[in-house]
BATOR-536710 format. One line per field, with one value per residue (C-alpha): residue number from 0; x negated, y, z negated. Coordinates in Angstrom, 3 decimals, m for minus. Layout:
BEGIN
k [NUM, ...]
c1 [X, ...]
c2 [Y, ...]
c3 [Z, ...]
***
This chain:
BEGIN
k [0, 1, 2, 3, 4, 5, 6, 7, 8, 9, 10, 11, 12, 13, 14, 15, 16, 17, 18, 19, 20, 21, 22, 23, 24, 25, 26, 27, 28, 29, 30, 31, 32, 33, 34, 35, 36, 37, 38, 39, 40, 41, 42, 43, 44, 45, 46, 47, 48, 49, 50, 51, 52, 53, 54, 55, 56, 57, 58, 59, 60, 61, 62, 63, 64, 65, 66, 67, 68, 69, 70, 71, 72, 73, 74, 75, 76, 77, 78, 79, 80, 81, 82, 83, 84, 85, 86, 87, 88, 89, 90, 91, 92, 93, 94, 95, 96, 97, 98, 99, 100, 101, 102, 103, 104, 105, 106, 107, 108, 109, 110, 111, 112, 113, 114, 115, 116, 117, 118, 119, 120, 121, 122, 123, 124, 125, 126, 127, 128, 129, 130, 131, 132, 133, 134, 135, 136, 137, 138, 139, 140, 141, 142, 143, 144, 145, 146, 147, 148, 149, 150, 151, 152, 153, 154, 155, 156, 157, 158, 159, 160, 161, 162, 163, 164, 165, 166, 167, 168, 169, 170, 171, 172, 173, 174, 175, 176, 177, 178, 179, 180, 181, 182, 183, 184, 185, 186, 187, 188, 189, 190, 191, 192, 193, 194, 195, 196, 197, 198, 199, 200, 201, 202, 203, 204, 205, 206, 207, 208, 209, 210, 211, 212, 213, 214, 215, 216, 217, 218, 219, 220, 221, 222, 223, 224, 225, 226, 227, 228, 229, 230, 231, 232, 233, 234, 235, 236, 237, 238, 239, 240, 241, 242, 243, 244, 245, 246, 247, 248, 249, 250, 251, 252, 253, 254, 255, 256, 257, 258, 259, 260, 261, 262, 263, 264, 265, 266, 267, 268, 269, 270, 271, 272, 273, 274, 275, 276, 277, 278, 279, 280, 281, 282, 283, 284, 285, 286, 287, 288, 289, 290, 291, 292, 293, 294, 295, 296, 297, 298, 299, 300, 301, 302, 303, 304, 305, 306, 307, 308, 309, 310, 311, 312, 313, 314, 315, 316, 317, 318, 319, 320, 321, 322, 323, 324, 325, 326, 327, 328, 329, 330, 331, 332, 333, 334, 335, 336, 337, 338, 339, 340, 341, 342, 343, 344, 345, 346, 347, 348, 349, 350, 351, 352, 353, 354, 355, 356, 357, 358, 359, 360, 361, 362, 363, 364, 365, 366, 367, 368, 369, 370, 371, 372, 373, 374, 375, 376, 377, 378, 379, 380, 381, 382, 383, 384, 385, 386, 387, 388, 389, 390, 391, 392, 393, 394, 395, 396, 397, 398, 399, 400, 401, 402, 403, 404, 405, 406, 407, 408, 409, 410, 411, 412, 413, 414, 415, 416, 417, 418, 419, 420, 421, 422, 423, 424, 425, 426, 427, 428, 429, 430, 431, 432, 433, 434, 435, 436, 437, 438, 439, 440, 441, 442, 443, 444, 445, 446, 447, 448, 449, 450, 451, 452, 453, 454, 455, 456, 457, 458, 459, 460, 461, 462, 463, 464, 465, 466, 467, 468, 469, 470, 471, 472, 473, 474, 475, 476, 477, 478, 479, 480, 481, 482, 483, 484, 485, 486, 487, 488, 489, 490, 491, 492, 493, 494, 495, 496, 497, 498, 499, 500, 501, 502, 503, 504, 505, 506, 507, 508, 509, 510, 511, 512, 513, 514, 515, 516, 517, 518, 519, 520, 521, 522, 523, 524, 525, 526, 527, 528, 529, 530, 531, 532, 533, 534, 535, 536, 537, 538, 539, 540, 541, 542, 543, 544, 545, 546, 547, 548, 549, 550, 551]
c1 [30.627, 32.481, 29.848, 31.949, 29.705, 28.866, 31.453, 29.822, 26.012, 23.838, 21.671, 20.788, 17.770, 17.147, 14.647, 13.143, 10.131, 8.065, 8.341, 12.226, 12.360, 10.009, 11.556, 15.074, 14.056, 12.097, 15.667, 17.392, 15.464, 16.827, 20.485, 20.678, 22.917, 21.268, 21.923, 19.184, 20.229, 17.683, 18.030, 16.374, 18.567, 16.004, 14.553, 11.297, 9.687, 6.023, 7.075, 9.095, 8.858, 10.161, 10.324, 9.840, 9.893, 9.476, 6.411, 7.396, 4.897, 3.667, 4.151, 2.086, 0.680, m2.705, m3.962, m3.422, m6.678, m6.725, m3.962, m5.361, m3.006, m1.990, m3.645, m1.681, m1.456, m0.047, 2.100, 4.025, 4.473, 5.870, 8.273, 9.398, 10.207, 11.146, 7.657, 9.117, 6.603, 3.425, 0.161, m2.808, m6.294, m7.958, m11.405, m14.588, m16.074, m12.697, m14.127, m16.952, m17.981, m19.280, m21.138, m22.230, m22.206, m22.022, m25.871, m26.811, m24.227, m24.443, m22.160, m22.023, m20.037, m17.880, m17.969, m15.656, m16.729, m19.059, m22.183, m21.787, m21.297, m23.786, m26.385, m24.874, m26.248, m29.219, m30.126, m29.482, m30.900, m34.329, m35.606, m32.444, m31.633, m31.757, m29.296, m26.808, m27.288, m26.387, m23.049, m21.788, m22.107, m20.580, m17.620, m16.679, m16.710, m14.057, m12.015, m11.839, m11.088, m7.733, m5.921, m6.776, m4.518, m1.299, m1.503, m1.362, 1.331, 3.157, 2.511, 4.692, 3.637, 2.414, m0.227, m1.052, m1.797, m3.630, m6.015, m6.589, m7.167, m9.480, m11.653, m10.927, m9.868, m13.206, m15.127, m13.359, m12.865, m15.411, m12.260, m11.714, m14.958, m15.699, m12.143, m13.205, m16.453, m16.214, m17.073, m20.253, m21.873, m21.692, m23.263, m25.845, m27.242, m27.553, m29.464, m30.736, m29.972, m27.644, m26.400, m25.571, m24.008, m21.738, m21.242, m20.700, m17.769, m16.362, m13.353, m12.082, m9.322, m7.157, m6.474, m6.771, m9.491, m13.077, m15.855, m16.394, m12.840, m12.323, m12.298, m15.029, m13.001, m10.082, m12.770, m14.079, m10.617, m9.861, m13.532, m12.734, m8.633, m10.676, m13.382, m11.789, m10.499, m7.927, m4.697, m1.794, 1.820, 2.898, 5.320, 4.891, 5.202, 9.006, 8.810, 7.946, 11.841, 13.503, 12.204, 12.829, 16.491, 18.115, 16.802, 18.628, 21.816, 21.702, 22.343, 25.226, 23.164, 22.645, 20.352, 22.503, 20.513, 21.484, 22.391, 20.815, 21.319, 21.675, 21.594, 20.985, 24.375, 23.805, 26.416, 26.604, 23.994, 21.628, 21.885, 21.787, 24.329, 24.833, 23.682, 25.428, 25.513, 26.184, 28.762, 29.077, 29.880, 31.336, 29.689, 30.321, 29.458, 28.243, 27.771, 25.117, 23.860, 20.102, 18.950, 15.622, 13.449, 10.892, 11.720, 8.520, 8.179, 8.128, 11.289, 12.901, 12.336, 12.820, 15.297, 17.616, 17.567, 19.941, 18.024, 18.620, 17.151, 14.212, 12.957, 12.647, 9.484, 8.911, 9.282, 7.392, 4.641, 4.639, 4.395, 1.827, m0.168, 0.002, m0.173, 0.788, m1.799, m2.778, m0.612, m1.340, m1.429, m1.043, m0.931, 0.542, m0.067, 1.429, m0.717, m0.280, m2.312, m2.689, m6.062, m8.171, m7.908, m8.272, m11.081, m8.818, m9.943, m8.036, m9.864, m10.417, m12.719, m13.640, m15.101, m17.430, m18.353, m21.269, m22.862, m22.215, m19.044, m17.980, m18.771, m17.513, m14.126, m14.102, m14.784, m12.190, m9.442, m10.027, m10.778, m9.133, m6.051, m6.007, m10.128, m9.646, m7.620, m9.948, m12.720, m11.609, m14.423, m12.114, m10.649, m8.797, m8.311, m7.130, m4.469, m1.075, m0.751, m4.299, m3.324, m0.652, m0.238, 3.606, 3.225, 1.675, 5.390, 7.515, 5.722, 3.786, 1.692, 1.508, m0.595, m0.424, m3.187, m2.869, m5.114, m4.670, m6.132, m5.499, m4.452, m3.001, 0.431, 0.620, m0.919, 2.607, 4.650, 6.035, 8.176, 9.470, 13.316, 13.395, 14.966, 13.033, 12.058, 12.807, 10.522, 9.375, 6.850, 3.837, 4.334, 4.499, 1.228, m0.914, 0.774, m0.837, m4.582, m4.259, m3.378, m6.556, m9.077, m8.131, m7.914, m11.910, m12.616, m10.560, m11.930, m15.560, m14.610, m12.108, m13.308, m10.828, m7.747, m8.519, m5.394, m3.544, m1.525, 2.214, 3.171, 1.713, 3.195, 1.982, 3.378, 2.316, 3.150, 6.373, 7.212, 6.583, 8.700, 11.638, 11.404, 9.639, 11.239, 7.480, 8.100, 4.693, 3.827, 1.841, 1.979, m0.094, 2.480, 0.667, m2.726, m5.374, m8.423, m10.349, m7.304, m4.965, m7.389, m7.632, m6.169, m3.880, m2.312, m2.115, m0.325, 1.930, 2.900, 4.879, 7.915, 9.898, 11.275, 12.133, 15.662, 17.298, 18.443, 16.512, 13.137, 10.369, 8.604, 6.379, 3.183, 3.630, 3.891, 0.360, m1.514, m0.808, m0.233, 0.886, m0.264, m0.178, 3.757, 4.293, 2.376, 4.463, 7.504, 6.376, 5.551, 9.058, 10.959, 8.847, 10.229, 13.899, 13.992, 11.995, 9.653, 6.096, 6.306, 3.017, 2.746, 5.538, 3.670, 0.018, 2.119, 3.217, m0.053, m1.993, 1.483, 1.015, m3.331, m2.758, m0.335, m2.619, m5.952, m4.114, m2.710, m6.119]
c2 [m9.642, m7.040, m5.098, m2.420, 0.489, 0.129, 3.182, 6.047, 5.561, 6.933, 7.426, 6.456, 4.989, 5.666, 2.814, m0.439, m0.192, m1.509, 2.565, 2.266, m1.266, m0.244, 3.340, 1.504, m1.440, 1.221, 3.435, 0.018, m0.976, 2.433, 1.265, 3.276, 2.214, 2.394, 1.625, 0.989, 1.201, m0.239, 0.383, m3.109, m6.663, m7.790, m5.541, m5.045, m2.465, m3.663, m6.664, m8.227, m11.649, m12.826, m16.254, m17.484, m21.041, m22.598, m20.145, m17.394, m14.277, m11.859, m8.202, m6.425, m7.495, m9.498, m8.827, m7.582, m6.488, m5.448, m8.221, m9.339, m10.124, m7.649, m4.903, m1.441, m2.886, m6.212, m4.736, m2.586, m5.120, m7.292, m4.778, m4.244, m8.262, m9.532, m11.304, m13.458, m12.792, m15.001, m14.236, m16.641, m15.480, m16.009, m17.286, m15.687, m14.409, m13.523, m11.209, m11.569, m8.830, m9.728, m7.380, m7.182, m9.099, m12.661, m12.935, m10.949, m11.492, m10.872, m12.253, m10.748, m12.396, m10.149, m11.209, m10.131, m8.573, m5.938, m7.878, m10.486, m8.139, m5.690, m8.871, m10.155, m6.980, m7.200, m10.330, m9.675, m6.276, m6.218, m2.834, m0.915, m1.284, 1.911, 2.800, 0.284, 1.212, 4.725, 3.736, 1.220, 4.051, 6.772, 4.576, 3.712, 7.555, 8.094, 5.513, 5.732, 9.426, 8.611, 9.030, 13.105, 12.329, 10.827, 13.463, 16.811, 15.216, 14.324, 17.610, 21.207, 23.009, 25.566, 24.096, 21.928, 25.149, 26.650, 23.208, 23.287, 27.089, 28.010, 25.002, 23.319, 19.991, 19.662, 19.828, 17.342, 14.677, 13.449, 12.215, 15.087, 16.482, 14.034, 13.679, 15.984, 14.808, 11.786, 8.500, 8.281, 11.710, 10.417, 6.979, 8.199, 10.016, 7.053, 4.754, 4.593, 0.874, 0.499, m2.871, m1.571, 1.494, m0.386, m2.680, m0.206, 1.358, m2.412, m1.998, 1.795, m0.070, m0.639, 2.696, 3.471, 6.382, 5.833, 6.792, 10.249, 11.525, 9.069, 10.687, 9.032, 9.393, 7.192, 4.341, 3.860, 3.702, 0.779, m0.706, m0.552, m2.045, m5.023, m5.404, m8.056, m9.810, m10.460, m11.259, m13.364, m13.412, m16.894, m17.741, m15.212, m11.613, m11.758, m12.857, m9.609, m7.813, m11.248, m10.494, m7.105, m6.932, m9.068, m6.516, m4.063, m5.664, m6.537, m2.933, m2.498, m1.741, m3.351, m3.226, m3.387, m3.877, m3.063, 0.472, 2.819, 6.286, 9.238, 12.081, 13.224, 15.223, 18.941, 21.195, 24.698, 25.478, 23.546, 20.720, 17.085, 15.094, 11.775, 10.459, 9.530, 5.467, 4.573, 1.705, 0.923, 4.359, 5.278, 7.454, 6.266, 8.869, 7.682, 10.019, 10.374, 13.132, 11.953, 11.432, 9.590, 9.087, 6.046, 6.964, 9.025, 12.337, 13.338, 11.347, 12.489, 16.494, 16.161, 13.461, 13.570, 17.353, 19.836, 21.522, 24.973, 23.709, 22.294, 25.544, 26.654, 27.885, 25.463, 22.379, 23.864, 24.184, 20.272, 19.841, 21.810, 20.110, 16.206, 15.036, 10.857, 8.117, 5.892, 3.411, m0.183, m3.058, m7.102, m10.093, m13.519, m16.575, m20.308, m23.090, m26.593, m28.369, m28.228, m25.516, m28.042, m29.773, m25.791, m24.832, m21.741, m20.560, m18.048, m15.090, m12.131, m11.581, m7.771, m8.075, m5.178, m5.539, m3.378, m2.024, 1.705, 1.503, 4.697, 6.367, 3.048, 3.690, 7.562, 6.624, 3.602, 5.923, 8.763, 6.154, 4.750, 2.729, m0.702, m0.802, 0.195, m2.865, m5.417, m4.862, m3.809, m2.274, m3.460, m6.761, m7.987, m11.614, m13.636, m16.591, m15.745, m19.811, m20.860, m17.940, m19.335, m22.686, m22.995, m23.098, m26.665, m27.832, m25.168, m25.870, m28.944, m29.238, m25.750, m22.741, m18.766, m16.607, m12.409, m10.179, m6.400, m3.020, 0.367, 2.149, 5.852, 5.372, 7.651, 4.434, 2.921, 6.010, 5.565, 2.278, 3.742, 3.843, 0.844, m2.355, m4.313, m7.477, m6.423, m3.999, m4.871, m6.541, m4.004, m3.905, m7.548, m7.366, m4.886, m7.116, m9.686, m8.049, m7.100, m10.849, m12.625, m10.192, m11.322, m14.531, m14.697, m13.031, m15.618, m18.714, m17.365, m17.414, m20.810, m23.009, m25.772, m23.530, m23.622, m25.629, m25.377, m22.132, m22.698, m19.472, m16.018, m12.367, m8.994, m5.961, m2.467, 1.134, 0.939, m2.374, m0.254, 2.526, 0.112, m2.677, m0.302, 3.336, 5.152, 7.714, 7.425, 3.201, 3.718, 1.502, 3.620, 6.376, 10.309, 10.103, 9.166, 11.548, 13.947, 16.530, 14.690, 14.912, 18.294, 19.494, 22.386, 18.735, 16.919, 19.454, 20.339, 16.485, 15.274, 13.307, 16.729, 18.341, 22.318, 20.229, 20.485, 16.402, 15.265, 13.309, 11.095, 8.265, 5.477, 6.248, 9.796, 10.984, 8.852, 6.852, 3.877, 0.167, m1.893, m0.672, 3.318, 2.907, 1.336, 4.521, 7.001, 4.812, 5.062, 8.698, 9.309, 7.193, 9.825, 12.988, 11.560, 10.336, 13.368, 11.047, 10.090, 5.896, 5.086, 6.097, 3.470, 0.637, 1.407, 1.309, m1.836, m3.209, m2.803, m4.654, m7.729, m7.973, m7.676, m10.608, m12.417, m11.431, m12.629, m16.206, m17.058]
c3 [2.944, 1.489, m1.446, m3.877, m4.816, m8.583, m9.835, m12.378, m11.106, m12.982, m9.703, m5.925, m4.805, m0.756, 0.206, m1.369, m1.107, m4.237, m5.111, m4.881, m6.134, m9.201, m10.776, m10.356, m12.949, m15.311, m15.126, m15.128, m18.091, m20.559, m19.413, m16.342, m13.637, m10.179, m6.411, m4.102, m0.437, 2.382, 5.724, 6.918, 6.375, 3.666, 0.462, m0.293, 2.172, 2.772, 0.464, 2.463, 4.376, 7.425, 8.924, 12.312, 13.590, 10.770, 9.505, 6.532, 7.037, 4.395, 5.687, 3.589, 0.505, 1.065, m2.456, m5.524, m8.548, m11.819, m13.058, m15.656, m18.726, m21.011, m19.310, m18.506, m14.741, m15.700, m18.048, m16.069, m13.709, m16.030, m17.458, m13.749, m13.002, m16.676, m16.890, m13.649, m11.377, m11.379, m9.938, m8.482, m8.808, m5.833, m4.994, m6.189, m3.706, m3.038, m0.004, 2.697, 4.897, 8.459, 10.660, 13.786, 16.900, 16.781, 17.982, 14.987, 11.964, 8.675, 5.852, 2.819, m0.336, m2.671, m6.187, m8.996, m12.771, m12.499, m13.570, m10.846, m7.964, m9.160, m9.202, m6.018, m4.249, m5.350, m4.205, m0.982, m1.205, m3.032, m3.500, m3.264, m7.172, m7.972, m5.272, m6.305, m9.900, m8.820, m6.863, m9.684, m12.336, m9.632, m8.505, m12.507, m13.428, m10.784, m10.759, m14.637, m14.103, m11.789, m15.199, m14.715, m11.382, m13.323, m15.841, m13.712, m12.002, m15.545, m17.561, m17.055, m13.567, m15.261, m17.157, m14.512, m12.425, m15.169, m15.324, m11.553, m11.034, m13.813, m12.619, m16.133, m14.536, m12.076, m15.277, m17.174, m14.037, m11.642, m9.884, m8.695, m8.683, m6.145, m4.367, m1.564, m0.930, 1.944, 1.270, 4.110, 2.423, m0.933, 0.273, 2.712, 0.015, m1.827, 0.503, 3.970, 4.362, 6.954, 5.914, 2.321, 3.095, 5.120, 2.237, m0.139, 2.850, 3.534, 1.815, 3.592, 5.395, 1.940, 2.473, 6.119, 6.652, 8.243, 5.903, 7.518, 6.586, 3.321, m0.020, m2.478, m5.378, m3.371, m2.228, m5.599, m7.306, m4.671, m5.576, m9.685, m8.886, m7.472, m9.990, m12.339, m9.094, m6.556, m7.055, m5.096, m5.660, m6.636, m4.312, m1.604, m1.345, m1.456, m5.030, m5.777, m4.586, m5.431, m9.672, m9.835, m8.538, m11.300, m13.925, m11.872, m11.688, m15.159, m16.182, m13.828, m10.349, m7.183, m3.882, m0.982, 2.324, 5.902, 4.569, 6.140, 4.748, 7.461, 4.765, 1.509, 0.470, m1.067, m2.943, m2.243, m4.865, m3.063, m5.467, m4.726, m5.318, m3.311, m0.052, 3.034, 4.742, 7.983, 7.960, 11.692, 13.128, 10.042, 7.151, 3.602, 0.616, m2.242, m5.216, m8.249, m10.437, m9.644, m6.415, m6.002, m2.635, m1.513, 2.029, 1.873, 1.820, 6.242, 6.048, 2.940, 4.204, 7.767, 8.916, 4.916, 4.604, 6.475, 9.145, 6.646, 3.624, 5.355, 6.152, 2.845, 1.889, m0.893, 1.223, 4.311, 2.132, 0.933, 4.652, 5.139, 2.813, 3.765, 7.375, 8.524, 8.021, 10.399, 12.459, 11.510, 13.696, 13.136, 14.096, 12.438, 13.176, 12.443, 12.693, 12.769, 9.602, 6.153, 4.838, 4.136, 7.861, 9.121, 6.873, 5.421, 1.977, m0.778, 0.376, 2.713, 5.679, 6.737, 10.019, 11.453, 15.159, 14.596, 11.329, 12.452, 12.182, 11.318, 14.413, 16.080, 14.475, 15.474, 19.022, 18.957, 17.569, 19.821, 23.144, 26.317, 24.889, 27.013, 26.803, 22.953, 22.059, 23.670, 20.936, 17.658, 15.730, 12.010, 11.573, 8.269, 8.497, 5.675, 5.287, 3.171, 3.029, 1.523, m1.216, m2.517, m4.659, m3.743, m0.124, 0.790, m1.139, 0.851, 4.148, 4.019, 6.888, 8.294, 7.608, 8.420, 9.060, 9.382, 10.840, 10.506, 12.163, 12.775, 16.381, 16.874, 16.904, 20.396, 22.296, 21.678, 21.526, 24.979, 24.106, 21.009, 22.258, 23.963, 21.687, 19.437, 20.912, 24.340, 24.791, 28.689, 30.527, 29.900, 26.238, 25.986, 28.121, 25.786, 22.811, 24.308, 25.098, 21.764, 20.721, 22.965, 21.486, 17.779, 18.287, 19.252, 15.860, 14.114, 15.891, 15.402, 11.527, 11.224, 14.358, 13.408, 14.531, 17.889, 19.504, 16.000, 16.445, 16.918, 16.332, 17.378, 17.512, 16.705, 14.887, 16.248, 15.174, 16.773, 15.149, 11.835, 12.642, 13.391, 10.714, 7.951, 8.951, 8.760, 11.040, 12.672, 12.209, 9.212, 6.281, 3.456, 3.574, 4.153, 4.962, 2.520, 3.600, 1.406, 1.927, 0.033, m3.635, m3.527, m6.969, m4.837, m2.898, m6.498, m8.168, m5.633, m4.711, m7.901, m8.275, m8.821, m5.417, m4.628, m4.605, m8.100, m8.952, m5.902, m6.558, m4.736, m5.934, m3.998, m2.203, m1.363, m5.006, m6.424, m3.964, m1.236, m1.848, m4.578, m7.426, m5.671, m4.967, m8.839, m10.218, m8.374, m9.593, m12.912, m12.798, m10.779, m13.853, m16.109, m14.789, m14.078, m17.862, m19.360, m21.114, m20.846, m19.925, m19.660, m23.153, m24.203, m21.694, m23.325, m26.744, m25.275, m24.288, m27.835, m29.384, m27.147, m27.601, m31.530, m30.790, m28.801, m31.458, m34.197, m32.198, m31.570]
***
């Protein structure tokens, strides 16, 4: 159908993405007039869902913590969606951990609230109290001390500079004090017990980096989100791009998808001031004084940028500083019964084929593709159907199950130009090695699936690159090791770009995943509008728990 351009925009959104999605409601919410445009037919980035005989599949959002109500986190997403979007807790344990082979397995259950998984532990590991006492109170001071993270990235450059180089902000932030040290030194110190410190590690693939190379500071952020619990979105992942674009349309702006944008367009100052579309073979400009980015920032600089300005000094040294996470792999699968009659349950399964498995992981990364794939060393495995009280109604007697893991994205480099869905016989064949290795893992955890699955594809780097645009399959963005939480990387990765009008927000600007991509949204939204917004959502927050104090 024929879509007019909202005239006199206020700005231009490249990418919808959660990031995209997000700082266009916050601008949308001040009366701002925005345009989203996605290069994919459907919006929501790593939110989206797609459907295939008969089955609807969850891309990327498996769970969500830290939602509880009338907290900063629930708050903003709120503001984002209208209050629209609902959330399911999940179970508690909403997590087990397996490890090792299936002749020697251990399961271990992850509780939510602090007191409860601290006793949890300890049960199942007497004498290593003091260890675990030790972690709990290390992972709360940084996680608490993210905020240090938001506000170098919110306050004047200069000062920021002036915190980070005269070692001010080290001293007032564990999160940073311990952003560079890796997750397995941190932990080894801790305990020799190779059960727990893999325990303690279990939850490293929210973020994509094996212990060894994984900043502390990151792993105990993800460990604190998840404290209070797990989260679902009520209704499937879409919900979460279906609530969010009425608020932008109801100041004026729309999200047009299947418009991909080729360019960002500059002046002769250097100034941004639209963006280019590809309509068919034809370009379409579309203008704006504000120019904002969720495309991520090796896309934004090096495919939306003139070759000229890329080169600048400025930008080169953004580069510099960041390199591309991991590629991610999955596979979905559509089964034939209701959760009960399969034995699925609202929660996750991390599955360890040995209890080294950091140097299982190294090896796996850096080995022989096609042997590689036939044992992973990390399996996710969780069901998008069992989490989600809507679905039994929508779908009534099916289920979906998704299993996720990591691979270099140079194992699948080679069919990168071919067409999606048609990408020849030896693809489909390592697709398919890939396929018959998970589904061992999953019938070892839910026997009753065996003969069930009606459905079964996977999604590889490649699959990324096309349907997602991540230049190198990954799905958390720039990579998450202990590079990235250096103070030099914080301070120089902020919403603002060396490009007057031209920002980022999403991933790239805070951290990866939900709640990462709404922070750099929120911090993007900041520096576009010139005002602090997490002061007007904490604001916010104490307004609606007086309400709720003086209700009760």
């Amino acid at each position: 159908r024929n879509v007019r351009v909202p005239q006199d925009l206020d700005a231009i959104v490249i990418g919808s993405g959660v990031g995209g999605l997000g700082v266009a409601a916050l601008l949308a919410k001040v009366g701002k007039k925005v345009v989203v445009l996605e290069q994919h037919d459907r919006a929501g980035g790593c939110c989206h869902t797609f459907s295939e005989k008969g089955f609807e599949f969850d891309v990327g959002i498996h769970y969500i913590g830290d939602m509880l109500e009338n907290e900063m986190f629930r708050c903003i997403v709120d503001q984002m969606t209208n209050g629209q979007l609902q959330w399911e807790a999940m179970d508690n344990p909403y997590e087990e951990v397996v490890l090792g082979p299936l002749e020697n397995r251990r399961v271990y259950h992850i509780y939510s609230g602090e007191h409860r998984f601290t006793q949890e532990l300890k049960k199942c590991f007497p004498g290593e109290e003091k260890a675990i006492d030790e972690f709990m109170r290390l992972i709360k001071k940084c996680g608490q001390g993210v905020w240090f993270m938001a506000v170098l990235k919110l306050i004047p450059s200069l000062i920021a500079k002036f915190l980070v180089y005269s070692g001010l902000i080290n001293r007032l932030s564990y999160f940073f004090r311990y952003g560079t040290r890796s997750l397995a030194e941190v932990v080894n110190g801790l305990t020799g017990n190779k059960d727990l410190r893999a325990v303690f590690c279990y939850i490293f693939g929210t973020y994509g980096k094996p212990p060894k190379e994984a900043s502390f500071s990151m792993h105990s952020l993800l460990l604190c989100h998840f404290m209070p619990g797990a989260w679902y979105p009520k209704g499937g992942a879409s919900e979460i791009a279906f609530h969010m674009i009425p608020v932008i349309e109801k100041a004026g702006g729309a999200v047009f998808v299947r418009a991909p944008v080729n360019r960002i367009l500059l002046n002769d100052a250097k100034e941004a001031i639209g963006v280019s579309v590809m309509k068919g073979h034809e370009e379409v400009h579309v203008h704006a004084p504000i120019i904002i980015s969720d495309a991520g920032i090796f896309n934004t600089y090096q495919q939306l940028l003139p070759k000229e300005v890329q080169t600048m000094s400025a930008i080169q040294k953004q580069l510099s500083l960041v390199k591309h996470g991991e590629g991610a792999l999955s596979v979905f699968l559509g089964l034939d019964g209701t959760k009960e009659e399969l034995g699925l349950e609202a929660k996750n399964y991390w599955i360890y084929s040995e209890t080294c498995f950091p140097s299982r992981m190294e090896g796996y990364l850096k080995g022989n593709r096609d042997e590689a794939l036939k044992s992973l060393p990390l399996v996710f495995l969780a069901s998008p159907s069992a989490k989600d009280s809507t679905w039994e109604q929508r779908k009534p007697g099916k289920s979906t199950l998704t299993v996720v893991s990591f691979a270099p994205y140079s194992w699948f480099e080679e069919w990168k130009d071919d067409k999606v869905k048609n990408r020849g016989a030896d693809y489909k064949e390592l697709k398919d090695t890939l396929i018959n290795s998970l589904l061992e893992v999953v019938y070892q955890i839910f026997p009753k699936t065996k003969n069930k699955i009606e459905y079964m594809d996977a999604g590889t780097p490649i699959t990324n690159q096309h349907y997602l645009a991540s230049p190198k399959g990954e799905i958390y963005g720039a990579d998450h090791d202990t590079s990235r939480f250096s103070t030099d990387v914080c301070i120089s990765m902020r919403p603002q770009t060396p490009i007057k009008n031209l920002y980022l927000t999403g991933q790239d600007v805070f951290l990866c995943g939900f709640a990462g991509a709404l922070a750099g949204a929120m911090l993007c939204g900041s520096a576009v509008l010139n005002r602090n917004l997490y002061v007007d959502v904490f604001n916010l927050c104490r307004k609606l728990k007086q309400a709720k104090t003086k209700t009760q």
